[in-house]
Steps between C-alpha positions, in 0.01 A plus 500: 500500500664826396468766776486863331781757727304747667668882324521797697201725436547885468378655791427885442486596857554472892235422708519747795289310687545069575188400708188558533226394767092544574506769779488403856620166457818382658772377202557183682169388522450548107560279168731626282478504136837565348494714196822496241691787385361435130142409608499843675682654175208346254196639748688861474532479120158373396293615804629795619700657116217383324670296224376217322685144566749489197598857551595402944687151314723719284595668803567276709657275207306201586254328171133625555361203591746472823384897590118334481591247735722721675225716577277236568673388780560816667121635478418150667730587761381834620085357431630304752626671765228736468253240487640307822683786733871417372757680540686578140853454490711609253827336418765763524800285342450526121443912634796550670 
């Protein structure tokens, strides 16, 4: 079975901020859903900038159809922890 190598995606930014929690909830009593550098990067292109999915691939130089799943995974993610009272947390070593 061939096993593709995972490539470094572009990241266009730094998150300022790596966790996120429902208010009045102690951290250690939550779930965590852990969020990756270029999940976060894909919600910021095609969420938050507005651009369609083969416009956010060709900037992060991934193919579209990894962006779709991609972004996929990360909008599952954050559904939920918003959902079920998780805490979001993103990974800060492909940021660093």
């Amino acid at each position: 079975m061939r096993v593709n190598k995972r490539l470094r995606r572009q990241i266009g930014f730094s998150a300022e901020h790596r966790c996120f929690k429902p208010c009045g909830v102690r951290n250690s009593t939550l779930q965590q859903v852990v969020l990756e550098a270029d999940e976060l990067e894909a919600v910021r292109l095609s969420d938050y900038e507005g651009l369609y999915q083969q416009e956010c691939a060709d900037k992060m130089h991934i193919s579209r159809t990894t962006f779709s799943r991609t972004i996929e995974g990360a909008r599952r993610k954050i559904a939920d922890a918003l959902l079920n009272g998780k805490s979001i947390i993103i990974n800060s070593k492909e940021l660093s």
